[in-house]
VEXKOLRO-653766 format. One line per 4 residues: number of its first residue (from 1); their letters; for each residue x, y, z of C-alpha. Coordinates in steps of 0.02 Angstrom, whole numbers, plus 50000, padded with zeros to 5 digits. Each point is the difference from the previous one (the first is absolute). Example, Ala and Ser with C-alpha at 12.3 -4.5 7.8 and 13.67 -1.06 7.14 Angstrom:
# VEXKOLRO-653766
1	AS	50615 49775 50390 | 50069 50172 49967 .
END
This chain:
# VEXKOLRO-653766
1	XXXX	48864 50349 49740 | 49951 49923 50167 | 50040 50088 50171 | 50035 49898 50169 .
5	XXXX	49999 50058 50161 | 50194 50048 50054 | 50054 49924 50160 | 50152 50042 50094 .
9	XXXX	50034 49908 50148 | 50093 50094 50137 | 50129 49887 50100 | 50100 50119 50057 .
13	XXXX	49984 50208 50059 | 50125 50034 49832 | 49901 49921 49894 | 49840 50118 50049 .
17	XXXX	50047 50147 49869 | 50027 49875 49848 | 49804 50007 49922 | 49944 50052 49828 .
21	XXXX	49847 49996 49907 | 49842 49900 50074 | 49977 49913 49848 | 50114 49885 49893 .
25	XXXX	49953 50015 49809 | 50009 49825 49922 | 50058 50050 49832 | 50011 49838 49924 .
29	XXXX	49962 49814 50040 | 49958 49840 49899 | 50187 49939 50008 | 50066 49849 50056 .
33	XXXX	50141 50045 50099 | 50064 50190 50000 | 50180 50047 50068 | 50152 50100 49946 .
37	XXXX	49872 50182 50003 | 50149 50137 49916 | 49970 50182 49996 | 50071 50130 49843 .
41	XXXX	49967 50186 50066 | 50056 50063 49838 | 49881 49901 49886 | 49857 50003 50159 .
45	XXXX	49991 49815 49990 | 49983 49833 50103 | 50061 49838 49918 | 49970 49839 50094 .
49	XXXX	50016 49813 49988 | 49859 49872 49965 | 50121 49842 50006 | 49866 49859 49973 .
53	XXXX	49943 50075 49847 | 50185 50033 49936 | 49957 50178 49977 | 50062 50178 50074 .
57	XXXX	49853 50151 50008 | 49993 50167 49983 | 49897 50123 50128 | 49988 50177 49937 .
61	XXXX	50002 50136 50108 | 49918 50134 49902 | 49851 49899 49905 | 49967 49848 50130 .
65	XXXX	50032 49865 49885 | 50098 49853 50027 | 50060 49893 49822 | 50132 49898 49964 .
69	XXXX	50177 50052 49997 | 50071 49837 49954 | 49964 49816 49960 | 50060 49865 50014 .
73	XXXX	50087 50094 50130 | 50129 49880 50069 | 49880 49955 50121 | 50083 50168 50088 .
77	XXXX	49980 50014 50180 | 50090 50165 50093 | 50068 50163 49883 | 50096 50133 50054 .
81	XXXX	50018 50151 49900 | 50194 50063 49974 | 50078 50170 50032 | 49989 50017 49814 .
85	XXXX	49798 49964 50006 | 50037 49851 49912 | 49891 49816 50072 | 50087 49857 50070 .
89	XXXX	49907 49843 50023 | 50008 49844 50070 | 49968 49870 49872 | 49962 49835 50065 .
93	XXXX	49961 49904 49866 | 50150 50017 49904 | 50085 50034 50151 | 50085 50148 49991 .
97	XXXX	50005 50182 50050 | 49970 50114 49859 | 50019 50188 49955 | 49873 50088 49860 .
101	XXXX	50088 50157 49923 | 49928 50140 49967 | 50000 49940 49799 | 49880 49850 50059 .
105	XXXX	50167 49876 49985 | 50022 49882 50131 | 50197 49984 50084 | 50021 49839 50106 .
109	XXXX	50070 50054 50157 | 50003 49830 50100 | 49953 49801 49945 | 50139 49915 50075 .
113	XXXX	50120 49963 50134 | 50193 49916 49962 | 49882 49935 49831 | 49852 49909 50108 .
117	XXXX	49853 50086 49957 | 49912 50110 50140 | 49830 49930 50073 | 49871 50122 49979 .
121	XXXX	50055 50183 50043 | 49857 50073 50118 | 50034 50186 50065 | 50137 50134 49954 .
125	XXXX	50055 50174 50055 | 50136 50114 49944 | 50128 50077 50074 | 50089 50156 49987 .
129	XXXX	50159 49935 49929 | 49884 49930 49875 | 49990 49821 50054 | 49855 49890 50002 .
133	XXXX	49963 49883 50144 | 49889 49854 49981 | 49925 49846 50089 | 49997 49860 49910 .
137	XXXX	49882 49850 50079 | 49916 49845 49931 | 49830 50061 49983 | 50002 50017 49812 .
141	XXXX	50083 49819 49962 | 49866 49904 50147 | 49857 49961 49875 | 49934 50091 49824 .
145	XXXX	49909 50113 50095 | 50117 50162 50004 | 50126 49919 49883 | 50068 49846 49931 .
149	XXXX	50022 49859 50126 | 50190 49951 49989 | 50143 49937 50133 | 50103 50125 50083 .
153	XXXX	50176 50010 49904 | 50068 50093 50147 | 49903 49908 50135 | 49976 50144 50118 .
157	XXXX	49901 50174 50003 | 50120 50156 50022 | 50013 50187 49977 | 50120 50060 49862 .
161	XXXX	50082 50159 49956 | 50029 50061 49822 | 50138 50095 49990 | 49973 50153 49892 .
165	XXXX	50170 50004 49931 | 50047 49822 49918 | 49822 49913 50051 | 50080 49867 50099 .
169	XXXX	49838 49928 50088 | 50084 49955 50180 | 49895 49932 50175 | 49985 50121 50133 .
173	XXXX	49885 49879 50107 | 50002 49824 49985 | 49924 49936 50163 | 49805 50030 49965 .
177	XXXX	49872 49880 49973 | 49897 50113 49882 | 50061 50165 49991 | 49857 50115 49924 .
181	XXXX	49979 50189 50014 | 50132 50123 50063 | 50051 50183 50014 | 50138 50094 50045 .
185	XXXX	49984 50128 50153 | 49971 50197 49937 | 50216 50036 49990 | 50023 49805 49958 .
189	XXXX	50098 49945 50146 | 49877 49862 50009 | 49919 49891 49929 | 49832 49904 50046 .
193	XXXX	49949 49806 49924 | 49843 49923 50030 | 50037 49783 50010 | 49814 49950 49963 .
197	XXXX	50019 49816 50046 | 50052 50021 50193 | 49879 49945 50138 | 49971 50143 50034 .
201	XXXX	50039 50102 49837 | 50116 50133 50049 | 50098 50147 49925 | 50175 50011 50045 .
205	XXXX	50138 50151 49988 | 50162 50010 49938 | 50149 50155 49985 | 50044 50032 49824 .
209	XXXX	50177 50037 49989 | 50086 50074 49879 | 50061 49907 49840 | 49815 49906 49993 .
213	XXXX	50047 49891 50156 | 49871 49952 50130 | 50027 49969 50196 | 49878 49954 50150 .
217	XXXX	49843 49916 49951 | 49906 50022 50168 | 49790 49946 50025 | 49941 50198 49989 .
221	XXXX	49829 49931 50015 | 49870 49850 50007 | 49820 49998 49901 | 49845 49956 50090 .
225	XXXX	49900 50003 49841 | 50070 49870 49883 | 50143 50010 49880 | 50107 50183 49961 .
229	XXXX	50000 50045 49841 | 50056 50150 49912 | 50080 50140 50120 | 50019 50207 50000 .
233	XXXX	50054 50144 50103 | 49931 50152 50038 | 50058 50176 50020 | 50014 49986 50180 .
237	XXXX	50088 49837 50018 | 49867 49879 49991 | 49997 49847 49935 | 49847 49928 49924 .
241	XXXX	49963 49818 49959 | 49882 49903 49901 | 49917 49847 50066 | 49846 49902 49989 .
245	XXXX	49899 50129 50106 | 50072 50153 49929 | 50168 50106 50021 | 50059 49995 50169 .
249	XXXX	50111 50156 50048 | 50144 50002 50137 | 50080 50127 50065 | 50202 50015 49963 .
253	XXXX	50031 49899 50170 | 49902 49887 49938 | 49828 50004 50096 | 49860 49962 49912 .
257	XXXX	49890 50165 50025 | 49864 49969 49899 | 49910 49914 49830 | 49884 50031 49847 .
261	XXXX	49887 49886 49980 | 49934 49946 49840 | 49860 49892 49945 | 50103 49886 49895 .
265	XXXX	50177 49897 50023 | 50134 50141 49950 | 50148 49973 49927 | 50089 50158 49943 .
269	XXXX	49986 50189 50018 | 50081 50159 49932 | 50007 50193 50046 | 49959 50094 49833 .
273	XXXX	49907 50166 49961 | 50071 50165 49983 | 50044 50024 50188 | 50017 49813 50030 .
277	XXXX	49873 49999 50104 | 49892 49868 49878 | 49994 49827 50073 | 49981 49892 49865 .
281	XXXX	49967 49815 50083 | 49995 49805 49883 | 49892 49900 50100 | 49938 49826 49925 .
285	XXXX	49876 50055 49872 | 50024 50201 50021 | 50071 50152 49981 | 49973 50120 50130 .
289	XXXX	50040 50182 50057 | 49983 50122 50127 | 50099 50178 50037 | 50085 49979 50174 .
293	XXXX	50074 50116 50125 | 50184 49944 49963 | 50124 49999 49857 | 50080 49866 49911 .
297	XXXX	50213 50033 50041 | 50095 50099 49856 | 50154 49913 49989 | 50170 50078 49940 .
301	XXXX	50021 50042 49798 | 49808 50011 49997 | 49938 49835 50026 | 49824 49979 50098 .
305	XXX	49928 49856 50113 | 49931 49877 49911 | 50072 50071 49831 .
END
């Protein structure tokens, strides 16, 4: 286990409490591309995606160890973990969003839309009502590196919904250019996107309405350090964001108030731990963690950030 110095970068006076630990523990590295990092309190247990190598890995919390959970994996990229404690992934090589039971079975929740297959399902959050929201851009179906290369069937990169009763797979956002990681706000009124492909990358925010229904869509805020990539809230409101210099956190009016730096291009991050309170950061090669001063959100029916 390596430790690197921990730097937080104060932009604004609100950002000044948010500190942790002085040192990040690298608890794994030797990957080719980690994402997708997933957190099970119950089992103590980080799983996480290593897409080039088509496999998904397995930190554990109480020996240190990291192995393999799965592979071939699906070339996975983000997982959630259900209200039920149950993993959903984002399979991009067969293109699909999955579910593994609690038997080990795997249900299909999502491979198509009106019968065209999807392109390469990226990141995915529950919510309450027990939907599942996805982005669904091209990166898996642009060369054999994180997939299959293949044409768009649907020509476009959207976010779904899958509706928990009949699993109709419907669009909720259809004017992105490549929609990647998103979260809902702490009482899911809203609901933040990161488009990855805008000059510059931005995250936008939408109301979530009831019946699954999304309105708005406004810029909530512009990176200055390459691309967004996955996105969480805090406790307090916060939103946090993954780019190429580290996560990026804005206040709820959206003002950037400060960063984390990190020594490699990061692309995903989760709150975990008992108190989640656990960063647990994907950046290129790594795995990384430090114990910070906030909280990931607890969201209604007993779903965590990042979870």
């Amino acid at each position: 286990m390596d430790l690197v110095k921990a730097e937080f970068e104060v932009l604004d006076e609100r950002f000044a409490r948010i500190n942790g630990d002085e040192w990040m523990q690298r608890l794994h590295t030797g990957c080719r591309w980690t994402e997708g990092p997933a957190y099970f309190p119950a089992g103590r247990y980080l799983v996480f995606s290593d897409i080039p190598n088509d496999r998904t890995l397995r930190w554990d919390e109480t020996t240190g160890q990291v192995g393999v959970f799965r592979q071939p994996s699906g070339y996975a990229n983000g997982h959630t973990v259900d209200r039920q404690g149950r993993l959903v992934s984002c399979e991009q090589g067969p293109r699909r969003v999955t579910r593994t039971e609690h038997d080990g079975s795997i249900t299909v929740l999502a491979s198509h839309f009106q019968g065209k297959k999807l392109n390469s399902p990226n990141d995915v959050v529950e919510h309450s009502d027990g939907s599942i929201w996805f982005t669904d851009p091209s990166y898996g179906i642009d060369s054999d590196y994180e997939g299959y290369r293949a044409e768009s069937e649907i020509g476009a990169c959207h976010v779904y919904r899958v509706d928990p009763a009949d699993g109709e797979v419907r669009i909720v956002a259809d004017d992105f250019s490549r929609p990647n990681g998103l979260a809902f706000s702490a009482d899911e009124s809203l609901l933040y996107i990161a488009d990855t492909r805008q000059e510059p990358s931005h995250l936008r925010v939408f109301e979530v309405r009831e019946g699954g229904t999304l309105t708005g869509g406004e810029i909530f805020a512009t990176s200055d350090g390459g691309g967004f990539d996955g996105v969480r809230v805090d406790s307090e409101g916060n939103i946090w964001a993954a780019a190429h210099d580290g996560l990026h956190c804005f206040a709820p009016d959206g003002t950037r108030i400060g960063k984390l730096r990190m020594p490699e291009v990061c692309s995903n991050f989760t709150f975990g731990g008992a108190r989640r309170n656990e960063l647990f950061i994907t950046a290129s090669s790594s795995l990384y963690t430090l114990r910070v001063t906030v909280n990931g959100a607890r969201y209604p029916g007993g779903g965590m950030s990042g979870t």
